[in-house]
C-alpha positions as CSV (number, residue, x, y, z in Angstrom):
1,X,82.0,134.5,182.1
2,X,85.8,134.3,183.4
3,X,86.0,135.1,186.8
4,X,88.8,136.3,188.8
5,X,91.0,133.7,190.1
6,X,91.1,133.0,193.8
7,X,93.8,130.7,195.6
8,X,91.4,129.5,198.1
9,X,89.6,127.7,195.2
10,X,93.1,125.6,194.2
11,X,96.2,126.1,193.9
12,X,96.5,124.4,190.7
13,X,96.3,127.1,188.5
14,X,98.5,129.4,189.9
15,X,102.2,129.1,190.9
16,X,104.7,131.1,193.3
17,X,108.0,131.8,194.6
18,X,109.5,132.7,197.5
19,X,109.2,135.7,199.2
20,X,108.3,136.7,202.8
21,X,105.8,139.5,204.0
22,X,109.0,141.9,205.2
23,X,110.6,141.6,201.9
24,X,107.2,142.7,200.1
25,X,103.5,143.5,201.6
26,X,101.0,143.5,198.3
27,X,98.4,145.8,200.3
28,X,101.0,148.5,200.8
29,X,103.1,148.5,197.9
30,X,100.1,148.8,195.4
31,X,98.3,150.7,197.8
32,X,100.0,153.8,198.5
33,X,99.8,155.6,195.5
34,X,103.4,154.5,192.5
35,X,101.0,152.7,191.0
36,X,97.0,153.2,189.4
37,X,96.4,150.3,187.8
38,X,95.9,147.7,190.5
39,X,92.6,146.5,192.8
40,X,91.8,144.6,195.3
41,X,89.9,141.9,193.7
42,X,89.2,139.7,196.7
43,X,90.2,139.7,199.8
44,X,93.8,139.8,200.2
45,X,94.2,139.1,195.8
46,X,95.3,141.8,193.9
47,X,94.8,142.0,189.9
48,X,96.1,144.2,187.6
49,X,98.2,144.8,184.2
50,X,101.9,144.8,184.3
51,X,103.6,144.0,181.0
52,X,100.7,143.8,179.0
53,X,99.4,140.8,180.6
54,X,96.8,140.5,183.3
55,X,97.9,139.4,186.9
56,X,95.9,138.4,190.2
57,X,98.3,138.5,193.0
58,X,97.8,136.9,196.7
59,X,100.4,136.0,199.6
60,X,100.9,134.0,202.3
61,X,103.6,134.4,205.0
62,X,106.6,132.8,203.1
63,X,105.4,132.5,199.2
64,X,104.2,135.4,196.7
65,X,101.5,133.6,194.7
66,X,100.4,134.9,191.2
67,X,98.2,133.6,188.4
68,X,99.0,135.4,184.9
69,X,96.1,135.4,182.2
70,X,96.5,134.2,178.9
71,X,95.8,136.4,175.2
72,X,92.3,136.2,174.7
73,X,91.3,137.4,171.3
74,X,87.2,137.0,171.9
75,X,88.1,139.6,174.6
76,X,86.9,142.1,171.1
77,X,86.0,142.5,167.7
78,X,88.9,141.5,165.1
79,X,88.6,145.1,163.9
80,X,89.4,146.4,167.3
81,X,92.0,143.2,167.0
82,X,93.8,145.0,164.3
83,X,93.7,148.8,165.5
84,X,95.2,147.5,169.4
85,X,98.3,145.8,166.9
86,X,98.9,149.3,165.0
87,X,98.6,151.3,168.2
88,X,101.2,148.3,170.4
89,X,103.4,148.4,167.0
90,X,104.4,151.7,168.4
91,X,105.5,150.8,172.1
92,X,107.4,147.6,170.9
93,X,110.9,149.1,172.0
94,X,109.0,150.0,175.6
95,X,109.4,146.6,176.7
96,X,111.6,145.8,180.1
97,X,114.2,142.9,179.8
98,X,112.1,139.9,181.4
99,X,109.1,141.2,179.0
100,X,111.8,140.5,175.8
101,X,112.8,137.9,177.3
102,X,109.2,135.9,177.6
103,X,108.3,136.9,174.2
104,X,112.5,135.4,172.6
105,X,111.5,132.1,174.5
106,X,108.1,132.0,172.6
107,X,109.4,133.0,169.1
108,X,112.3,130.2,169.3
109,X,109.4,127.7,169.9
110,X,107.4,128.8,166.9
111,X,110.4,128.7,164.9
112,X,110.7,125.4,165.7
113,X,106.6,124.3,165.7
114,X,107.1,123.1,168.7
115,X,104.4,124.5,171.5
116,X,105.7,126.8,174.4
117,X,106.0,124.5,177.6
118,X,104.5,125.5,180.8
119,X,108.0,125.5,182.7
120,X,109.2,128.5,179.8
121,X,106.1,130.0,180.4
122,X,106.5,130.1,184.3
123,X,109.9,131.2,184.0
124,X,109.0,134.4,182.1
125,X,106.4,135.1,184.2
126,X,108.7,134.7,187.2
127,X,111.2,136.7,185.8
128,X,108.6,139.4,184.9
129,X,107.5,139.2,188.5
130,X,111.4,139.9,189.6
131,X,112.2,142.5,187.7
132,X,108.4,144.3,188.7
133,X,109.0,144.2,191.8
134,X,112.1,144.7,191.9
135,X,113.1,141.4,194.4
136,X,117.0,141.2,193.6
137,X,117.0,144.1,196.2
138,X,117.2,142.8,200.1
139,X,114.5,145.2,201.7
140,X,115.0,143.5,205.0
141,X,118.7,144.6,204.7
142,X,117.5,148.0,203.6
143,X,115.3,148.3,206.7
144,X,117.9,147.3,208.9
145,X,120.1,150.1,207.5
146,X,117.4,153.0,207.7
147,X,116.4,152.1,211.1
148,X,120.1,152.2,212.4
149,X,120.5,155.7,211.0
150,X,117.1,157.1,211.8
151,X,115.3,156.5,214.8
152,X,111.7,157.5,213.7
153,X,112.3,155.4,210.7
154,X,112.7,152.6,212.9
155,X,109.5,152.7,214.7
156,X,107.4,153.0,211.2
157,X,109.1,150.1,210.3
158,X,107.8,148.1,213.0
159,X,104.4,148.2,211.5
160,X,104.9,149.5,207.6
161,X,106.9,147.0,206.6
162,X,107.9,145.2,202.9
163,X,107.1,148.5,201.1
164,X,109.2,148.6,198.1
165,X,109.7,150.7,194.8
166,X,108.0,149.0,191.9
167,X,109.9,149.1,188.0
168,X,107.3,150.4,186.1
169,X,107.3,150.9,182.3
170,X,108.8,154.2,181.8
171,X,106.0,155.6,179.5
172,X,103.0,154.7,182.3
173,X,104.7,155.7,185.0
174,X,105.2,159.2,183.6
175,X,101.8,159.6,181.4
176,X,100.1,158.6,184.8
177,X,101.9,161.4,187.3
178,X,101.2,163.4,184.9
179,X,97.8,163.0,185.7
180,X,98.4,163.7,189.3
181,X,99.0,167.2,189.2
182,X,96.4,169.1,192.0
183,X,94.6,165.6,192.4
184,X,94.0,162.5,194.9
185,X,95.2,159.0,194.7
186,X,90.9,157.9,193.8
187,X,90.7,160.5,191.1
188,X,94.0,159.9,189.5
189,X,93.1,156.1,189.6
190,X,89.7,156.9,187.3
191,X,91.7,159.0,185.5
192,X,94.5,156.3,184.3
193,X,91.4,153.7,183.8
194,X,89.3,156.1,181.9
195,X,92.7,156.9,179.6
196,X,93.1,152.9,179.5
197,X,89.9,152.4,178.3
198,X,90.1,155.3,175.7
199,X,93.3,154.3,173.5
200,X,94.4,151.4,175.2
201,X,94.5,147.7,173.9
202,X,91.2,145.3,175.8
203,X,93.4,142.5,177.1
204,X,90.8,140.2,179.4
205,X,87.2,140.3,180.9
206,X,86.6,139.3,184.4
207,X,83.4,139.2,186.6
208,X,81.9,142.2,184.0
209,X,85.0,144.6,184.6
210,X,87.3,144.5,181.0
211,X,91.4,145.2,182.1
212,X,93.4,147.2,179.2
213,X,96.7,147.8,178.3
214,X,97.9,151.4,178.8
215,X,98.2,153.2,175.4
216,X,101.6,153.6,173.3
217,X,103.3,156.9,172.7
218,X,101.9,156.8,169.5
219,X,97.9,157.0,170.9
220,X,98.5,159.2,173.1
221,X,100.0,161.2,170.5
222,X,96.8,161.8,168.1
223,X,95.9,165.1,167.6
224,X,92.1,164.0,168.6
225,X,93.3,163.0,172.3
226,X,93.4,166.8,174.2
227,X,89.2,167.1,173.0
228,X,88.5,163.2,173.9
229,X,90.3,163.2,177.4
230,X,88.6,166.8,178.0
231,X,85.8,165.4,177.4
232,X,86.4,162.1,180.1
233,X,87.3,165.0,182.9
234,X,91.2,165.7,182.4
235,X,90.9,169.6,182.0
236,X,94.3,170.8,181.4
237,X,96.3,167.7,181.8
238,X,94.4,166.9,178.5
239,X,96.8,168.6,176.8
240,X,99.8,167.7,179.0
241,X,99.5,164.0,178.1
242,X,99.0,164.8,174.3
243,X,102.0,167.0,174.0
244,X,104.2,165.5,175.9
245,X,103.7,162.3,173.6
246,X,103.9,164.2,170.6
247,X,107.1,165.9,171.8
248,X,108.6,162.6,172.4
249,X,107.6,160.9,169.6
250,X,109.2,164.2,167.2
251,X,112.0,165.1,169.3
252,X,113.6,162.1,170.9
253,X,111.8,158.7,169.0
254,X,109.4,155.9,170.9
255,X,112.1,154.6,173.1
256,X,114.0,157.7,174.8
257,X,111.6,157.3,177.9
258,X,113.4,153.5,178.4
259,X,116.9,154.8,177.7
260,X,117.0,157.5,180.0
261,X,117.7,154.2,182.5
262,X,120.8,154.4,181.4
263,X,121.3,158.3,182.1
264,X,122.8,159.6,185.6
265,X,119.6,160.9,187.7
266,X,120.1,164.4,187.9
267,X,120.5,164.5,184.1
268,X,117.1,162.0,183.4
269,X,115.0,164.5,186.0
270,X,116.5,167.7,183.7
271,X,115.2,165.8,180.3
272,X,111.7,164.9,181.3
273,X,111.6,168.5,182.7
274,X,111.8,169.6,179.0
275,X,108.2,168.2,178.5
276,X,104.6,170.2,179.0
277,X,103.6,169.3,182.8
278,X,106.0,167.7,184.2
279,X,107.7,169.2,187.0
280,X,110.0,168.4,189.2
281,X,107.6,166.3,191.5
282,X,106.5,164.2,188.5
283,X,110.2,164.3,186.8
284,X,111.1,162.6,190.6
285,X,108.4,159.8,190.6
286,X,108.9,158.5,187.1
287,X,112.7,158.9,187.9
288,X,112.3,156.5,190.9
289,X,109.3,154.3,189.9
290,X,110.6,153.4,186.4
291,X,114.4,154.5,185.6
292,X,116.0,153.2,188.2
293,X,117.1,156.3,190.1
294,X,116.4,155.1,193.6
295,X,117.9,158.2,195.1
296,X,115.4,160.5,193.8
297,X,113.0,161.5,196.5
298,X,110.0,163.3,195.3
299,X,108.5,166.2,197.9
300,X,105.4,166.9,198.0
301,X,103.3,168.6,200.5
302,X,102.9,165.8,202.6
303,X,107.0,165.1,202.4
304,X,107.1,168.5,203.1
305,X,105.2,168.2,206.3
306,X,107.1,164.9,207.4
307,X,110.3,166.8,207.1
308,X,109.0,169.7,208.6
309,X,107.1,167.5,211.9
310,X,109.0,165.1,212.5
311,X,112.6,166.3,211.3
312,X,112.5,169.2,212.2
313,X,113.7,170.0,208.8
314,X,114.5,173.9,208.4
315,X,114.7,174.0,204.3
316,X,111.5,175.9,203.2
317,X,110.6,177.4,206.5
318,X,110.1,180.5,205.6
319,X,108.1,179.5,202.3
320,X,104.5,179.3,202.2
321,X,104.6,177.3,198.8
322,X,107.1,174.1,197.5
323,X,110.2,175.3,195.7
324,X,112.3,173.5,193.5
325,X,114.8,175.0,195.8
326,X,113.0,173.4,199.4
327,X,112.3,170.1,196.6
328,X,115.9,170.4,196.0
329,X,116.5,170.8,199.8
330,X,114.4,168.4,201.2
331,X,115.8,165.8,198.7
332,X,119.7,166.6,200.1
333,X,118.6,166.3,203.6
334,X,116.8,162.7,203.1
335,X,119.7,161.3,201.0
336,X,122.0,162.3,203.6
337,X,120.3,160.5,206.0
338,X,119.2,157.3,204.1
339,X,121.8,156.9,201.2
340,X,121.5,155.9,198.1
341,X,117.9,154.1,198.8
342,X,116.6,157.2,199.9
343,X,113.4,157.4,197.7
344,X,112.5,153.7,199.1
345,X,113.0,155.0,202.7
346,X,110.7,157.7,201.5
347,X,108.2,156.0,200.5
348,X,107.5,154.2,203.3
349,X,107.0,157.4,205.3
350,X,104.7,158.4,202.5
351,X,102.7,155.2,203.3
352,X,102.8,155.6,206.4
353,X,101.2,159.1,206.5
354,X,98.6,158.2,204.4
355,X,94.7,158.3,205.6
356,X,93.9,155.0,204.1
357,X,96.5,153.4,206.3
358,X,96.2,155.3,209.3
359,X,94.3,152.1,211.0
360,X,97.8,150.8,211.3
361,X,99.8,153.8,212.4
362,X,97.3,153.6,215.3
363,X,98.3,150.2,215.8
364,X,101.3,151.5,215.9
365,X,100.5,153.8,218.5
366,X,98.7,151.3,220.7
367,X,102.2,148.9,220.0
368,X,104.3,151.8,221.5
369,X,101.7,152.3,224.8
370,X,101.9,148.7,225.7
371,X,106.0,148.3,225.3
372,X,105.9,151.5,227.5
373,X,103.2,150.0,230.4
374,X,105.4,146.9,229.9
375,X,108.6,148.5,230.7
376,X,107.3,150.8,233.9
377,X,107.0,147.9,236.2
378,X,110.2,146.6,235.5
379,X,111.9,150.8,235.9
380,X,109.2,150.9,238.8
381,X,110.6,147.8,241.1
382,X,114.2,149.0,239.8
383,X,114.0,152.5,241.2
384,X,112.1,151.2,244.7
385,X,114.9,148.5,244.9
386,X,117.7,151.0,244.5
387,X,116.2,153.9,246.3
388,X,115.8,151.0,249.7
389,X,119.3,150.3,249.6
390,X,120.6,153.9,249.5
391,X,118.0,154.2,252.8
392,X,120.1,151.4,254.1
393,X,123.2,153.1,253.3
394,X,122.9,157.0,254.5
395,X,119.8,156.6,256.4
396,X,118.5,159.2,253.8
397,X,116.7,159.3,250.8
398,X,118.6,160.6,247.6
399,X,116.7,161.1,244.6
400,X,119.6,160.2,241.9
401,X,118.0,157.0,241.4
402,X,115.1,158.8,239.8
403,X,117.0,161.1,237.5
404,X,118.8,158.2,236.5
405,X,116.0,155.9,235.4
406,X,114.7,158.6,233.5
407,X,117.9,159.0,232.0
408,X,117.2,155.5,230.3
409,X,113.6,155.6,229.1
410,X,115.2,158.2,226.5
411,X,112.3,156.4,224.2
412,X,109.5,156.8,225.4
413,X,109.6,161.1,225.8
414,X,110.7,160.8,222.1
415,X,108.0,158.4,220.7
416,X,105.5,160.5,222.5
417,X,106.7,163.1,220.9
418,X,106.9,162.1,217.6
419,X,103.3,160.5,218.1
């Protein structure tokens, strides 16, 4: 049985490039929620299915490590074989660039009978990586920007850091926040398996637990998929997913989700609008996660309460329930503040306010005591020494001194505040 591969067991089959902890932090990125289809395999290693391949994922400080697995057809029967290659006929115009451009370099090889070499193959992978991940952007930069304009940005930042927006496929990235609709991050992760598992292509077995690829427009698109998916559990998204494919499929052909890339944002959100369940939450995630529109900002409650907490955000104050007008609000405001990278900056606020992380916003918390303690000595002997030679000068005490070293430990009211 193939296990799951592990770098501490050789670094022979795997290979990496260059990328540092504050330009991408696996555990956070794939953690907080854009994205169902990823685990935590061992500790620190990450696997998963991006472009229909299957990845394992690890990090140290300065290098992003990956090992990619290989087709394997005795993964099923030849008859499954067959029915994955008539439902995968259907998503062939879904693919992203480096995706294309891995599968041109193998093609011109078989043309010629020559083999694929392991340097092509690396480069694909590579470049699929990239593009995934999206690592032509500079976070760091982007983190430097945020923090100057926002000052409770810039203490998140000192512990959430290397959060960045992932470049899904258009057609997962929707199907699966479509799924999210009145749910939580565990459920809607069973949910995307179970739907995996149902129409999707097997791809690799590892330690017992088969990965898929997700299913193409056209399987999701069956007029027997609303009864199977109520059957796994969906209730009314059942019909959601189904129609929405089927809409797409009649109304706009298999590769309108990728071109809407192409579309201005505002105009993108309006179109996938048009289709059963999506609203303008879910319209915002898959315009941010997979078209490219990093200046969508998707509100929900929780974005609702950060604006509202520590904002002090007025749009929607008098509603009890989320608007598109307070979505629509909320949006302006953050863009305002954080530019044209606003739904990156948002996300790492998202993060940040999530349970499963909240062991490191209290590390946060205990980071912002001990900079304070640090800091009252040296305000402390400042104040004494100050307030001694004012003594010395009138032969009475004045008390300016200690208005004015208040006056500089702005800070530390705020962060308590905020805190």
């Amino acid at each position: 049985m193939a296990k799951h591969a592990v770098l501490s067991a050789g670094a022979a089959a795997w290979a990496s490039l260059a990328c540092t902890r504050s330009q991408l932090r696996l555990d956070l990125t794939l953690g907080c929620g854009q994205t169902f289809r990823w685990r935590e395999t061992g500790d620190g290693h990450w696997t998963g299915v991006m472009g229909g391949r299957v990845w394992t994922l690890t990090q140290t400080d300065d290098r992003l490590w990956y090992h990619a697995y290989g087709p394997r057809p005795d993964v099923h029967t030849e008859e499954d074989n067959r029915e994955g290659k008539r439902k995968a006929c259907g998503s062939a115009q879904q693919l992203n660039k480096s995706e294309i451009k891995r599968r041109k370099v193998n093609i011109k090889a078989e043309e010629r009978d020559e083999p694929v070499t392991e340097a092509a193959k690396r480069e694909g992978e590579e470049d699929m990586l990239v593009d995934y991940f999206q690592l032509n952007v500079d976070l760091e930069g982007l983190y430097r920007e945020w923090s100057q304009a926002d000052p409770h940005f810039k203490h998140i930042a000192n512990i959430f850091t290397g959060i960045r927006m992932l470049r899904q496929d258009p057609t997962e990235c929707l199907f699966s926040f479509i799924c999210t609709s009145n749910n939580h991050i565990s459920r809607i992760q069973g949910m995307v398996e179970n739907l995996c598992r149902s129409l999707g292509r097997p791809l690799w077995e590892l330690d017992g637990t088969t990965y898929y690829d997700f299913p193409p427009l056209s399987a999701l698109a069956d007029g027997k998929v609303e009864s199977l998916l109520r059957d796994l559990g969906f209730g009314y998204r059942a019909r959601f997913l189904q129609q929405s494919a089927k809409q797409i499929l009649e109304n706009h052909g298999p590769d309108w989700l990728q071109g809407l890339r192409s579309t201005p944002y505002l105009q993108a959100r309006d179109a996938l609008r048009s289709l059963p369940g999506v609203g303008i939450k879910v319209a915002d995630c898959a315009c941010l996660m997979s078209l490219d529109k990093a200046d969508a900002v998707p509100v929900d409650t929780h974005v609702w309460q950060i604006a509202k907490r520590d904002y002090k955000c007025a749009a929607g104050s008098a509603q009890k329930t989320l608007t598109d007008k307070v979505h629509r609000d909320i949006g302006d405001f953050f863009r305002q503040l954080w530019g044209p990278y606003a739904g990156w900056a948002q996300s790492v606020l998202f993060c940040a306010d999530l349970k499963k992380f909240q062991k490191l916003k209290e590390m946060l918390s205990v980071k912002l005591e001990d900079d304070n303690k640090d800091s009252l000595p040296i305000k402390k002997a400042k104040i004494k020494m100050e307030k001694q030679e004012t003594v010395n000068k009138t032969e009475k005490p004045s008390f300016h001194v200690l208005f004015r070293a208040e006056d500089e430990m702005p800070g530390l009211s705020w962060r308590a505040e905020s805190w």
